[in-house]
PDBQT receptor file of N, H, CA, C and O in Angstrom, charges set to zero:
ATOM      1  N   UNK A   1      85.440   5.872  28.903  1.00  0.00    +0.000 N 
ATOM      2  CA  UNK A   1      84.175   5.539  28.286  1.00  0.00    +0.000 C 
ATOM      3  C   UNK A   1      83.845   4.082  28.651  1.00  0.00    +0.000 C 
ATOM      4  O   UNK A   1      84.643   3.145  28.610  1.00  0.00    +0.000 OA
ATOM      5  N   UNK A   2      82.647   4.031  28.989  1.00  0.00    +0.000 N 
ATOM      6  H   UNK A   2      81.998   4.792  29.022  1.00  0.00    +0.000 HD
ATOM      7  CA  UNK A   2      82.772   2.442  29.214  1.00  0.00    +0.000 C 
ATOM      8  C   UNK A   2      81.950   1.375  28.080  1.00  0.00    +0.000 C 
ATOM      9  O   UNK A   2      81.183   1.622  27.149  1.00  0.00    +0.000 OA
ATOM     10  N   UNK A   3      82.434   0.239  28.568  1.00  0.00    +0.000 N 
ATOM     11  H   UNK A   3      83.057   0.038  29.324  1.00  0.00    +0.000 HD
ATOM     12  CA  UNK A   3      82.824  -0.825  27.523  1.00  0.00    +0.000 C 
ATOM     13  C   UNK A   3      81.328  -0.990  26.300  1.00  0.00    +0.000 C 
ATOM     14  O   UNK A   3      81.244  -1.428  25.153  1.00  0.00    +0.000 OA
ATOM     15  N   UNK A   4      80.471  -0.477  27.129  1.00  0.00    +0.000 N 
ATOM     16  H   UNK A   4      80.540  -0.121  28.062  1.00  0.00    +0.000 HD
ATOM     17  CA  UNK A   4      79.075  -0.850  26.124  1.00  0.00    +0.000 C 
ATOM     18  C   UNK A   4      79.525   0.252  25.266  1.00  0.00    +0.000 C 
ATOM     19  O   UNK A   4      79.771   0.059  24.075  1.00  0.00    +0.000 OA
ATOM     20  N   UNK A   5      79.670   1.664  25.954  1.00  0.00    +0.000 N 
ATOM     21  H   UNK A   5      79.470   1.821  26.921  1.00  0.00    +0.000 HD
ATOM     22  CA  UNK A   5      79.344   2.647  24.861  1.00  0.00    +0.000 C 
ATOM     23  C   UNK A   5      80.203   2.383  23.494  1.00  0.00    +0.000 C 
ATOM     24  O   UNK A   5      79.936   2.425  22.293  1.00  0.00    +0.000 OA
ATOM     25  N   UNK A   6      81.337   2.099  24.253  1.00  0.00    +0.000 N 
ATOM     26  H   UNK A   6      81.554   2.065  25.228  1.00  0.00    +0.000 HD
ATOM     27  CA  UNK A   6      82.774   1.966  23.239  1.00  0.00    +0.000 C 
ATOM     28  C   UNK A   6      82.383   0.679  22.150  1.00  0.00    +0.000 C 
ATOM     29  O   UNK A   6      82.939   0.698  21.052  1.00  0.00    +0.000 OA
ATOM     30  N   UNK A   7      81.606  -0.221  22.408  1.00  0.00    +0.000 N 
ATOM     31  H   UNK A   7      81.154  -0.237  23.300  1.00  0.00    +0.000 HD
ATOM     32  CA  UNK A   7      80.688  -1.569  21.389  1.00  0.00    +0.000 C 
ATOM     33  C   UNK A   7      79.639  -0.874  20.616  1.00  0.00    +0.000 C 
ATOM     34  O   UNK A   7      79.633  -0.971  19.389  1.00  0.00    +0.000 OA
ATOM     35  N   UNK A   8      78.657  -0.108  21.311  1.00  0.00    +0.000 N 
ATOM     36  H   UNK A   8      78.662  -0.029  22.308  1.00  0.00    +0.000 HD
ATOM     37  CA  UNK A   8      77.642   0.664  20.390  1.00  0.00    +0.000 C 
ATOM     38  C   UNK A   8      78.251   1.840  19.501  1.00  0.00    +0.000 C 
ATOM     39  O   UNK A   8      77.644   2.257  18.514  1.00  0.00    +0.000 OA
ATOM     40  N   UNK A   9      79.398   2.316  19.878  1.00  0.00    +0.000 N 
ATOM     41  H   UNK A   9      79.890   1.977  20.679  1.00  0.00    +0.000 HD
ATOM     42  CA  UNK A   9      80.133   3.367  18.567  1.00  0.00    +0.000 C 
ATOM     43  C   UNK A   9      80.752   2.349  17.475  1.00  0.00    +0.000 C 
ATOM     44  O   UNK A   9      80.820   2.602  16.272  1.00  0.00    +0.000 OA
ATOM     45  N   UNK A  10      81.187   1.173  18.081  1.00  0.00    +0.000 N 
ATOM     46  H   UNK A  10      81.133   0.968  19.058  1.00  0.00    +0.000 HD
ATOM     47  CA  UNK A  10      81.292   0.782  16.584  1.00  0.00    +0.000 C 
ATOM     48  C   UNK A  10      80.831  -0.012  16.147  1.00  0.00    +0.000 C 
ATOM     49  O   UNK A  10      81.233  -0.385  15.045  1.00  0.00    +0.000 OA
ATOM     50  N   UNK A  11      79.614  -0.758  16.874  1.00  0.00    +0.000 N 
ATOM     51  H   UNK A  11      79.288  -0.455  17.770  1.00  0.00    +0.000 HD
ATOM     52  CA  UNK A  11      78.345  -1.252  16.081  1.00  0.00    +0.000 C 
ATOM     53  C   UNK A  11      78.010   0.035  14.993  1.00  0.00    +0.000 C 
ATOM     54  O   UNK A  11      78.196  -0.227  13.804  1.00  0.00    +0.000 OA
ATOM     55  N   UNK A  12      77.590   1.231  15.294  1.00  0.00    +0.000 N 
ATOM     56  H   UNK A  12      77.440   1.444  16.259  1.00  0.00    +0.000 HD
ATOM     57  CA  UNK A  12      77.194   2.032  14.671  1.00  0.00    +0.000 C 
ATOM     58  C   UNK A  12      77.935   2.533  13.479  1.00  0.00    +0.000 C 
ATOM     59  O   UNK A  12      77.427   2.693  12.369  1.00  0.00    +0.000 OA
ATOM     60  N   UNK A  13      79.205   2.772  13.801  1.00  0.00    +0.000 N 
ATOM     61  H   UNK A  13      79.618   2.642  14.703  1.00  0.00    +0.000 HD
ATOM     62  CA  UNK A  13      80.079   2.948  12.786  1.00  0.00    +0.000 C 
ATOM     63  C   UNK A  13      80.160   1.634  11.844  1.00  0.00    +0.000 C 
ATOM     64  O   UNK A  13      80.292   1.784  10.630  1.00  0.00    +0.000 OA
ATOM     65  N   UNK A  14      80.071   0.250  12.463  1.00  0.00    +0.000 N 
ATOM     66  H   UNK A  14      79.964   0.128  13.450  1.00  0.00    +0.000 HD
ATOM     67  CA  UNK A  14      80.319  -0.691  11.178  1.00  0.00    +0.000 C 
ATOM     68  C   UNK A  14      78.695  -0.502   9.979  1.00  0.00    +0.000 C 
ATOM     69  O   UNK A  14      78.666  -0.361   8.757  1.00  0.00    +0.000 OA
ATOM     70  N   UNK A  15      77.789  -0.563  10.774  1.00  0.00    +0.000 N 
ATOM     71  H   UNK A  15      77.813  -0.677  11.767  1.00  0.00    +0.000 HD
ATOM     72  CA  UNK A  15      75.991  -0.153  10.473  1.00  0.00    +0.000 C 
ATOM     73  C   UNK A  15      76.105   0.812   9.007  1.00  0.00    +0.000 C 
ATOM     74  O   UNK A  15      75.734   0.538   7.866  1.00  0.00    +0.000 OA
ATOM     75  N   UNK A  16      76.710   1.925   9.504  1.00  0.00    +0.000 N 
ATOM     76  H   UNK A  16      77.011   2.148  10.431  1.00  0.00    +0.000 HD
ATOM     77  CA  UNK A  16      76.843   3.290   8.687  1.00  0.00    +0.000 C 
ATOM     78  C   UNK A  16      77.408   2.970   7.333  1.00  0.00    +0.000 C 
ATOM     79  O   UNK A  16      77.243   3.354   6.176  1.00  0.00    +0.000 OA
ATOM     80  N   UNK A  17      78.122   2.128   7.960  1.00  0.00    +0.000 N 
ATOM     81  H   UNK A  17      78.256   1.815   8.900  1.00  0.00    +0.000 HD
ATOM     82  CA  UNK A  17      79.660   1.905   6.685  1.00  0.00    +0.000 C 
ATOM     83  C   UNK A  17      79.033   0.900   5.889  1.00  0.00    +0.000 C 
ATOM     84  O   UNK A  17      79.302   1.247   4.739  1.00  0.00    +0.000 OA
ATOM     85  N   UNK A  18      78.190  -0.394   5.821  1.00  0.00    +0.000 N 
ATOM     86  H   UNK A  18      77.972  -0.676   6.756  1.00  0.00    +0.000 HD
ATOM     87  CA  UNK A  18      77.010  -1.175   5.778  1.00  0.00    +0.000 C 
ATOM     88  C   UNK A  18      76.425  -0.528   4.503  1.00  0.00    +0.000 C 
ATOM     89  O   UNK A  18      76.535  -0.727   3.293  1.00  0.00    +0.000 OA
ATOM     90  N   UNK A  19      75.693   0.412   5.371  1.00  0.00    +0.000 N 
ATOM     91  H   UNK A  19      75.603   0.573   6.354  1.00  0.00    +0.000 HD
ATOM     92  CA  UNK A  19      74.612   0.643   4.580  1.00  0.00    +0.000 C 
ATOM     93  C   UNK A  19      75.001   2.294   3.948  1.00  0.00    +0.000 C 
ATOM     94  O   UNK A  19      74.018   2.888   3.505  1.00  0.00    +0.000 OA
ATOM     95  N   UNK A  20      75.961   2.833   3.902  1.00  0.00    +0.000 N 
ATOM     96  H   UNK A  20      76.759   2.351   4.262  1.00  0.00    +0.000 HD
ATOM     97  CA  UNK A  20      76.872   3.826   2.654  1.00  0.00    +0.000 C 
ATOM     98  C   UNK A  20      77.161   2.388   1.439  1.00  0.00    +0.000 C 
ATOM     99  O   UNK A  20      76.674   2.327   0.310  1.00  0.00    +0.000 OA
ATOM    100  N   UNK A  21      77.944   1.499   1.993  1.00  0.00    +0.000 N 
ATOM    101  H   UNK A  21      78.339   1.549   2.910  1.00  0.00    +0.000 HD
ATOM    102  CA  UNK A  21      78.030   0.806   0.795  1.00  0.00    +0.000 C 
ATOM    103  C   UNK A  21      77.845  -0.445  -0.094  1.00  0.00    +0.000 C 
ATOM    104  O   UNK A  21      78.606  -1.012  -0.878  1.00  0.00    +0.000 OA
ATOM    105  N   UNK A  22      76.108  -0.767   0.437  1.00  0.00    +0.000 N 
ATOM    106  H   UNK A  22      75.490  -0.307   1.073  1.00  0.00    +0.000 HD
ATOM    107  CA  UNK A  22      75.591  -1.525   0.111  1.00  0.00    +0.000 C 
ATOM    108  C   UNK A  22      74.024  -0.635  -0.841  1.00  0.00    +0.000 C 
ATOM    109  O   UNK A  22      73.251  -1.326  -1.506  1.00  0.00    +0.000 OA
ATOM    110  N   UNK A  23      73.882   0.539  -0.737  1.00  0.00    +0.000 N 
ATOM    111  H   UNK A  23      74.509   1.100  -0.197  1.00  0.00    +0.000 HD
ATOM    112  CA  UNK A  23      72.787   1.185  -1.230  1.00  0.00    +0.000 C 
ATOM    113  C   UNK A  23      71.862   1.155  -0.655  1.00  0.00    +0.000 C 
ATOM    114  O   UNK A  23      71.812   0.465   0.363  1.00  0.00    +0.000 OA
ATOM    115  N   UNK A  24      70.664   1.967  -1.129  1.00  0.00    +0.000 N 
ATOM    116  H   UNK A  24      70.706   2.528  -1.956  1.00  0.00    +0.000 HD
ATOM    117  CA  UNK A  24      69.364   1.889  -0.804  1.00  0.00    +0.000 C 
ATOM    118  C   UNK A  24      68.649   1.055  -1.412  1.00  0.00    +0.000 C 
ATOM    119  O   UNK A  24      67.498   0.961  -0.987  1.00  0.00    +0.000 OA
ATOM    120  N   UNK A  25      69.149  -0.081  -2.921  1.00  0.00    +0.000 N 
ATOM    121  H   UNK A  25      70.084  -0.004  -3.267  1.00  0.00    +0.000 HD
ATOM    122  CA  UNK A  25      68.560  -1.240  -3.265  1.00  0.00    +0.000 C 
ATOM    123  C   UNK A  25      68.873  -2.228  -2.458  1.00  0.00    +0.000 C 
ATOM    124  O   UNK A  25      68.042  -3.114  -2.658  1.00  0.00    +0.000 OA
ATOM    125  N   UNK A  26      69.751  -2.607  -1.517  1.00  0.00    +0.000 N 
ATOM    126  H   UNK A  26      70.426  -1.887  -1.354  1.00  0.00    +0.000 HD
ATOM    127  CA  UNK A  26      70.071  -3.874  -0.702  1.00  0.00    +0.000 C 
ATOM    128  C   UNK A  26      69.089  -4.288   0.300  1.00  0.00    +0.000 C 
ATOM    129  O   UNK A  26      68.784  -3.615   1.285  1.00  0.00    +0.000 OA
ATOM    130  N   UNK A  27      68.603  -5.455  -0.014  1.00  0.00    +0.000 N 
ATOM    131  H   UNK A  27      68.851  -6.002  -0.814  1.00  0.00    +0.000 HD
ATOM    132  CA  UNK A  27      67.356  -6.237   0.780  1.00  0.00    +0.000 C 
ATOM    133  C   UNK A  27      67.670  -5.891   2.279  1.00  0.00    +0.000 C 
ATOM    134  O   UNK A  27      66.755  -5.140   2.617  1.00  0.00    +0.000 OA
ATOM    135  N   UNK A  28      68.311  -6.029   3.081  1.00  0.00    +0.000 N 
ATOM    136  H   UNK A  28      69.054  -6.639   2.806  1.00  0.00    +0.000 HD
ATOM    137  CA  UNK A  28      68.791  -5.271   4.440  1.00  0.00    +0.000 C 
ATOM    138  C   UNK A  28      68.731  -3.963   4.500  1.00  0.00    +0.000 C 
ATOM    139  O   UNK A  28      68.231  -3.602   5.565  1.00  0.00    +0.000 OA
ATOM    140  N   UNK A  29      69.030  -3.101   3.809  1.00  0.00    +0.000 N 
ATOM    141  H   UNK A  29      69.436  -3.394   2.944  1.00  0.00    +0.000 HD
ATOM    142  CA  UNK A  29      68.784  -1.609   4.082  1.00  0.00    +0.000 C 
ATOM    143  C   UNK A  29      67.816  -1.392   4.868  1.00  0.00    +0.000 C 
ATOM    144  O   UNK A  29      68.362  -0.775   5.782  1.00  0.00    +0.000 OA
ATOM    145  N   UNK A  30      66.611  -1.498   5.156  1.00  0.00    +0.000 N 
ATOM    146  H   UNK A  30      66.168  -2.000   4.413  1.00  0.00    +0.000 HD
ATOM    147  CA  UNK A  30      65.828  -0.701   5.935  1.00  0.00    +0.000 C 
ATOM    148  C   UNK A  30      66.111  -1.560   7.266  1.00  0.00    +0.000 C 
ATOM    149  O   UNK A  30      65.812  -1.004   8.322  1.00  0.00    +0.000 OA
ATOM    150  N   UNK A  31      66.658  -2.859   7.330  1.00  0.00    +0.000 N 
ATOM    151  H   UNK A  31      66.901  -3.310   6.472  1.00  0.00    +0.000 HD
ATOM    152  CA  UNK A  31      66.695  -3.437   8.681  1.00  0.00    +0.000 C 
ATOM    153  C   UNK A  31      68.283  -2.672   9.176  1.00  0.00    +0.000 C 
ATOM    154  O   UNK A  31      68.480  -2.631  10.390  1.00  0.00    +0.000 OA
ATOM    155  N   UNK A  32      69.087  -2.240   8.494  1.00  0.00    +0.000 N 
ATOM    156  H   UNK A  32      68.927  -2.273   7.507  1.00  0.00    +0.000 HD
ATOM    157  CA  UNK A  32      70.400  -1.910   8.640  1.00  0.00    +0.000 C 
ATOM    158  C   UNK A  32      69.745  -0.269   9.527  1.00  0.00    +0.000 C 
ATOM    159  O   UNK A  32      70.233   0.291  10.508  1.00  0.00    +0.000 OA
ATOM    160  N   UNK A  33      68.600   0.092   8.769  1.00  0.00    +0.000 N 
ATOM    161  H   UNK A  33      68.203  -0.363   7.971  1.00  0.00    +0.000 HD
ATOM    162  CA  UNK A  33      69.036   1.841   8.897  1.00  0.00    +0.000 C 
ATOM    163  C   UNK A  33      67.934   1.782  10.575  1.00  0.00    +0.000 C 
ATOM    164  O   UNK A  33      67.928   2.665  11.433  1.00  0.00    +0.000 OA
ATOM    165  N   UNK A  34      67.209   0.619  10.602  1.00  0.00    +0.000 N 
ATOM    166  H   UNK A  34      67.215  -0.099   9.906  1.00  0.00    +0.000 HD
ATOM    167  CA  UNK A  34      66.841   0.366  11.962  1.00  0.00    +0.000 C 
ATOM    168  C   UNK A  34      67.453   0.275  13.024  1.00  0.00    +0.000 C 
ATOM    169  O   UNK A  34      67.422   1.160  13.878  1.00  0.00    +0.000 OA
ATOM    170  N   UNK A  35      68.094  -0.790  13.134  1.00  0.00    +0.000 N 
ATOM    171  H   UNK A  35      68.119  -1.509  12.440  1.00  0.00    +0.000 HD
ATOM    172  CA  UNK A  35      69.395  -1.366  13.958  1.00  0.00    +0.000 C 
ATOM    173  C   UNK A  35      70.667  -0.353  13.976  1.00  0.00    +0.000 C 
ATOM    174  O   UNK A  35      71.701  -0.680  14.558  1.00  0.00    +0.000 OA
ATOM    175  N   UNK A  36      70.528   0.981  13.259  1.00  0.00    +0.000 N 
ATOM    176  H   UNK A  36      69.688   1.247  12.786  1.00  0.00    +0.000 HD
ATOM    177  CA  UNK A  36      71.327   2.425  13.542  1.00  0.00    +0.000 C 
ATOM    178  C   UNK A  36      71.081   2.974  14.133  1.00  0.00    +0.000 C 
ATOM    179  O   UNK A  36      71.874   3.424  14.960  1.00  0.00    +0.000 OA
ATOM    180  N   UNK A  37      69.842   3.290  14.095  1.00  0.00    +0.000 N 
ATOM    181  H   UNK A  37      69.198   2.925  13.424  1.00  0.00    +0.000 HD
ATOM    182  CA  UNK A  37      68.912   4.017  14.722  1.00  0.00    +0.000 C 
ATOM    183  C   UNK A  37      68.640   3.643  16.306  1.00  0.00    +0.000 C 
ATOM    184  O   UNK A  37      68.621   4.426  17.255  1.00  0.00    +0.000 OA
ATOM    185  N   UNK A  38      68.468   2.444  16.310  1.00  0.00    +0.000 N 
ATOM    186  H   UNK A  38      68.483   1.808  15.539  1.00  0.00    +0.000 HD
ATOM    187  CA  UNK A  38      68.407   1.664  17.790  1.00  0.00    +0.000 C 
ATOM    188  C   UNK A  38      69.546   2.091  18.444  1.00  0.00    +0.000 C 
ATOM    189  O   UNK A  38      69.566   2.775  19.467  1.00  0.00    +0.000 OA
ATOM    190  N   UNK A  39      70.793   1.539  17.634  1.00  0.00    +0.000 N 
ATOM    191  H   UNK A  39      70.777   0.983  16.802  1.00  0.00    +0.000 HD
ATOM    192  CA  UNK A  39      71.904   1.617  18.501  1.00  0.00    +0.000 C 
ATOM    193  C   UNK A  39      72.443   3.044  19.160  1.00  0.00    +0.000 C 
ATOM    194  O   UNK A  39      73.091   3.237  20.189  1.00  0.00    +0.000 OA
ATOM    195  N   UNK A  40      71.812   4.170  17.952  1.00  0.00    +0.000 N 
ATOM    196  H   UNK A  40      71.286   4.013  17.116  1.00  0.00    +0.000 HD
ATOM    197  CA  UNK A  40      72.197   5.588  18.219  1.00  0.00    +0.000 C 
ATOM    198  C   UNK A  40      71.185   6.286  19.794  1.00  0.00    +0.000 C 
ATOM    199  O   UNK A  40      71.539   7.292  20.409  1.00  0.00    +0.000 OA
ATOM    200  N   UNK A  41      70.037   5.508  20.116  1.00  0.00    +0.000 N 
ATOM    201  H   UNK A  41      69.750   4.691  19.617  1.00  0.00    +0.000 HD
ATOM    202  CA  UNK A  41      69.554   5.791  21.060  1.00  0.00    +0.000 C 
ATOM    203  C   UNK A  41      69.838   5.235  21.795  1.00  0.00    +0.000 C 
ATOM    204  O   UNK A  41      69.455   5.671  22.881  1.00  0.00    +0.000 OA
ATOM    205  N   UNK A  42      70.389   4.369  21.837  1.00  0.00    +0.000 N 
ATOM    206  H   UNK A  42      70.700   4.015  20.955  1.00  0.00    +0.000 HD
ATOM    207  CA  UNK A  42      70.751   3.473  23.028  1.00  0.00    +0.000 C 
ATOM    208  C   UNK A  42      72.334   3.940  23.502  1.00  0.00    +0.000 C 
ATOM    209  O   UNK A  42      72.830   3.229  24.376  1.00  0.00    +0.000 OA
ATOM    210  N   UNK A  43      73.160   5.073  22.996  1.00  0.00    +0.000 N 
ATOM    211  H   UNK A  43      72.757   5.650  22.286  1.00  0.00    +0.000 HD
ATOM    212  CA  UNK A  43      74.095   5.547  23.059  1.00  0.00    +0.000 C 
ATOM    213  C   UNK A  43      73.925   6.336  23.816  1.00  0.00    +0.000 C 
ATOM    214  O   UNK A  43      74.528   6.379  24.888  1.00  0.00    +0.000 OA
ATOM    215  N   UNK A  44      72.458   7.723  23.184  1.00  0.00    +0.000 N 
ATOM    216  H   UNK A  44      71.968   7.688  22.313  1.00  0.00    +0.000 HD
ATOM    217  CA  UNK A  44      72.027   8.533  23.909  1.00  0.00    +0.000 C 
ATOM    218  C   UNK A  44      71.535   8.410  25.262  1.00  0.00    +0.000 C 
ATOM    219  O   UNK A  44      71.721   9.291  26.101  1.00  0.00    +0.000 OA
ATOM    220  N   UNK A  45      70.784   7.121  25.541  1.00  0.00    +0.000 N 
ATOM    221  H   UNK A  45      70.632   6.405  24.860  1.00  0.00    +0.000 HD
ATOM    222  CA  UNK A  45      70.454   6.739  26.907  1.00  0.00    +0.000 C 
ATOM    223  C   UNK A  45      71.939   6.245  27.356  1.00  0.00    +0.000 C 
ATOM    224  O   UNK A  45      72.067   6.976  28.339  1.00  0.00    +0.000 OA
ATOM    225  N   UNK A  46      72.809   5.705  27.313  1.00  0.00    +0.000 N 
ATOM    226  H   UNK A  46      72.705   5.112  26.515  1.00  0.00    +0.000 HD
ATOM    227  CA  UNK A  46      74.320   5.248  28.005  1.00  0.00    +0.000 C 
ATOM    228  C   UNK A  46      74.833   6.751  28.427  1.00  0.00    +0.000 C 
ATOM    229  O   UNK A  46      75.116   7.057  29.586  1.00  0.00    +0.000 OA
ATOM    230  N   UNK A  47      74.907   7.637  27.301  1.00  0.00    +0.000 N 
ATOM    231  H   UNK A  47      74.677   7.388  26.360  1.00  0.00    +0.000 HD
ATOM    232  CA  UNK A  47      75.883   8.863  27.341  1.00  0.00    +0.000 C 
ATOM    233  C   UNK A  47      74.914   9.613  28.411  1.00  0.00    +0.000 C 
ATOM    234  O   UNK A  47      75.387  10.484  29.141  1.00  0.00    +0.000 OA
ATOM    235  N   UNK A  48      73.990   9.366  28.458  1.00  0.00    +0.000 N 
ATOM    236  H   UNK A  48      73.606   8.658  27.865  1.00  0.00    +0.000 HD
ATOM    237  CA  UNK A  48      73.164  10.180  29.665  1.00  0.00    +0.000 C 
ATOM    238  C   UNK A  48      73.132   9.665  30.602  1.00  0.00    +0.000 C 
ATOM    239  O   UNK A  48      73.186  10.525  31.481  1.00  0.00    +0.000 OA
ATOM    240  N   UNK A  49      73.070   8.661  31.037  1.00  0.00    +0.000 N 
ATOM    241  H   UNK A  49      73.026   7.962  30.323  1.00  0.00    +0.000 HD
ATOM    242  CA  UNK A  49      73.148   7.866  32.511  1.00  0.00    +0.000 C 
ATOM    243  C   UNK A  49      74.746   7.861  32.972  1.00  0.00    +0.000 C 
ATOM    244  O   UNK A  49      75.027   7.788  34.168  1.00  0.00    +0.000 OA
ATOM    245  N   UNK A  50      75.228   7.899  32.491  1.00  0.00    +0.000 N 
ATOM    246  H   UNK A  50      75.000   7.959  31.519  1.00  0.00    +0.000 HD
ATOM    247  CA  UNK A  50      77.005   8.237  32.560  1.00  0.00    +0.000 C 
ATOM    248  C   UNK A  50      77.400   9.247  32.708  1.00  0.00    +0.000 C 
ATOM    249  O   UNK A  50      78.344   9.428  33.478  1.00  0.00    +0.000 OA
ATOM    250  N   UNK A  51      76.709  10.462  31.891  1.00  0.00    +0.000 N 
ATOM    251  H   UNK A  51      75.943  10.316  31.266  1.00  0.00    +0.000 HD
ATOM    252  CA  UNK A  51      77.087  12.144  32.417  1.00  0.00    +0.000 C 
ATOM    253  C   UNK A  51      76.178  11.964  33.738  1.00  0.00    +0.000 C 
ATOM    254  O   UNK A  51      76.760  12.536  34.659  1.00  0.00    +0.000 OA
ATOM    255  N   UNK A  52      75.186  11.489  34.099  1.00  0.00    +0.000 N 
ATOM    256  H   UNK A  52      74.713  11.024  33.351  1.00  0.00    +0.000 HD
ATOM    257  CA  UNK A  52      74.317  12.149  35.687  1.00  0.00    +0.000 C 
ATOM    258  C   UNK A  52      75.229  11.184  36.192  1.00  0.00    +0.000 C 
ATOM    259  O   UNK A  52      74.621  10.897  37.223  1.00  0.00    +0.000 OA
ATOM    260  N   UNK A  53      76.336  10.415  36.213  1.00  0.00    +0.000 N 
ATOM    261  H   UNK A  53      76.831  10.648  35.376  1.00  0.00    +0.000 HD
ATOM    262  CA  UNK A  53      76.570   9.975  37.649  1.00  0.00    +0.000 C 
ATOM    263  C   UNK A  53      77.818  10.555  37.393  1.00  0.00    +0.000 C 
ATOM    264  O   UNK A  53      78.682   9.718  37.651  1.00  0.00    +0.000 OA
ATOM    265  N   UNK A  54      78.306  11.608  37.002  1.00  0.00    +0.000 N 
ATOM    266  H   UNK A  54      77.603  12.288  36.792  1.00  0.00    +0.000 HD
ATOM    267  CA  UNK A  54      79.737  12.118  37.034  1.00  0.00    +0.000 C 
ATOM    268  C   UNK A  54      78.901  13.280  38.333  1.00  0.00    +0.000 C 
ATOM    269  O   UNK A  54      77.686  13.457  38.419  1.00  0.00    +0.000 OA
ATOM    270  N   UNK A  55      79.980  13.929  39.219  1.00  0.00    +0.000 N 
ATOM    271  H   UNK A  55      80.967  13.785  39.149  1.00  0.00    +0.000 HD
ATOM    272  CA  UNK A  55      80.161  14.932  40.007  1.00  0.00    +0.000 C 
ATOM    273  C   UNK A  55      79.603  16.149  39.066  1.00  0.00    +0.000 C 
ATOM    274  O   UNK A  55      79.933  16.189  37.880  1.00  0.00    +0.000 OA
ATOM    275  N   UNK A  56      78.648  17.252  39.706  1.00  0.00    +0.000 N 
ATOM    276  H   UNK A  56      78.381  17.220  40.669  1.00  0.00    +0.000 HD
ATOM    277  CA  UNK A  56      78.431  18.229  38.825  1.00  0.00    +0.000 C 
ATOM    278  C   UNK A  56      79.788  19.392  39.167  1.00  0.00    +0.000 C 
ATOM    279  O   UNK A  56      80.399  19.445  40.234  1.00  0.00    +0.000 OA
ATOM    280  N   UNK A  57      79.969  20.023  38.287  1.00  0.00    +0.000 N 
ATOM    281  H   UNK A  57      79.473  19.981  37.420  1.00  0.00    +0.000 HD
ATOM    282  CA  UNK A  57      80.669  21.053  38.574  1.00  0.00    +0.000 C 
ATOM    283  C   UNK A  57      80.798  22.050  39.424  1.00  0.00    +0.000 C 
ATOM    284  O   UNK A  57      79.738  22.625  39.673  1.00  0.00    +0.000 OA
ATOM    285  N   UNK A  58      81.880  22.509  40.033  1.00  0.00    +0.000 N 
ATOM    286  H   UNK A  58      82.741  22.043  39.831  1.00  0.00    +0.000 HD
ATOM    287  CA  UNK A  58      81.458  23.517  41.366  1.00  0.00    +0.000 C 
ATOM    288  C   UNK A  58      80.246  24.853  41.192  1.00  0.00    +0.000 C 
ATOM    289  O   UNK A  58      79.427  25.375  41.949  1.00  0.00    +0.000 OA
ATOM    290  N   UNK A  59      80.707  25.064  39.607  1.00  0.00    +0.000 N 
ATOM    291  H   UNK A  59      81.373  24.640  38.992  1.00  0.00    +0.000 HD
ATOM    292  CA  UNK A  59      79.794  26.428  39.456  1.00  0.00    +0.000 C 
ATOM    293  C   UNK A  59      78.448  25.958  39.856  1.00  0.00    +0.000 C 
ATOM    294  O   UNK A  59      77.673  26.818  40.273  1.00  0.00    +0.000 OA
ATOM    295  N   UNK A  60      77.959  24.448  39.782  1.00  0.00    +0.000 N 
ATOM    296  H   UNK A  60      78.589  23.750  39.443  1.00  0.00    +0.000 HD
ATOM    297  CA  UNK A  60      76.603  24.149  39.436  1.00  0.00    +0.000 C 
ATOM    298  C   UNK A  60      75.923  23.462  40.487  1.00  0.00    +0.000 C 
ATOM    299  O   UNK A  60      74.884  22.802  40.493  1.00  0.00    +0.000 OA
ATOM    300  N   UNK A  61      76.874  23.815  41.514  1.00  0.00    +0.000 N 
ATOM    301  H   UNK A  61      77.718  24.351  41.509  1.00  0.00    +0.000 HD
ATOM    302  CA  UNK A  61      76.668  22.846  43.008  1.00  0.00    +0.000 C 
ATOM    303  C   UNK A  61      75.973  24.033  43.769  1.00  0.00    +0.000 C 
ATOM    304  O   UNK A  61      76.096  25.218  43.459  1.00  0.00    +0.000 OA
ATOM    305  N   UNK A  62      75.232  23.545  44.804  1.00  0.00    +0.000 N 
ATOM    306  H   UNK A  62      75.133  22.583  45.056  1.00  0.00    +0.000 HD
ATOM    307  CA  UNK A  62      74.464  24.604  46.071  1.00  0.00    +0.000 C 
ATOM    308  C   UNK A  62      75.339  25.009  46.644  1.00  0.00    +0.000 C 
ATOM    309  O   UNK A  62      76.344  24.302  46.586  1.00  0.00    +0.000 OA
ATOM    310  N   UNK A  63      75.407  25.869  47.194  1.00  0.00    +0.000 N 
ATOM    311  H   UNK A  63      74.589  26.443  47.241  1.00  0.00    +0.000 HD
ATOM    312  CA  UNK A  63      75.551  26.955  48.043  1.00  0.00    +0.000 C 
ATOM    313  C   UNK A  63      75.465  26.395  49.443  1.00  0.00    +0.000 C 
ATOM    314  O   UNK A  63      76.552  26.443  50.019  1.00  0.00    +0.000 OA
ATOM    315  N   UNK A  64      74.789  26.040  49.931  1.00  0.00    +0.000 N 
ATOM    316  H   UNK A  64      73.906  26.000  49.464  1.00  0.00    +0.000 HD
ATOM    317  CA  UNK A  64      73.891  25.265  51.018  1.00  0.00    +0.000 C 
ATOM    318  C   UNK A  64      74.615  24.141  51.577  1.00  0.00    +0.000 C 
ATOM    319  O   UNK A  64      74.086  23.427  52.428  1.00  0.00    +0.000 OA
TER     320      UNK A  64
């Protein structure tokens, strides 16, 4: 896994843990559940640019 993704899982995981136990009254909460949200797409764009440059599988390769 490389080094960003492995920083944005536990940005996200510390985020989560944050804002489970600080509530939905804590003056940060909505900037917390932002900056989750960011980081969780920005995972999705890493985890996707990282699966297209792996080799596809033989089943899924041409013929040709």
């Amino acid at each position: 896994m490389p080094d960003r993704l492995a920083d944005l899982y536990e940005l996200e995981r510390e985020l989560r843990d944050a804002i489970a136990a600080a509530g939905p009254d804590h003056p940060n909460h909505a900037i917390w559940i932002q900056a989750r949200l960011n980081a969780l797409t920005e995972m999705q764009t890493h985890r996707r640019e990282y699966s297209d440059q792996q080799p596809l599988p033989l089943t899924h390769r041409s013929a040709a």
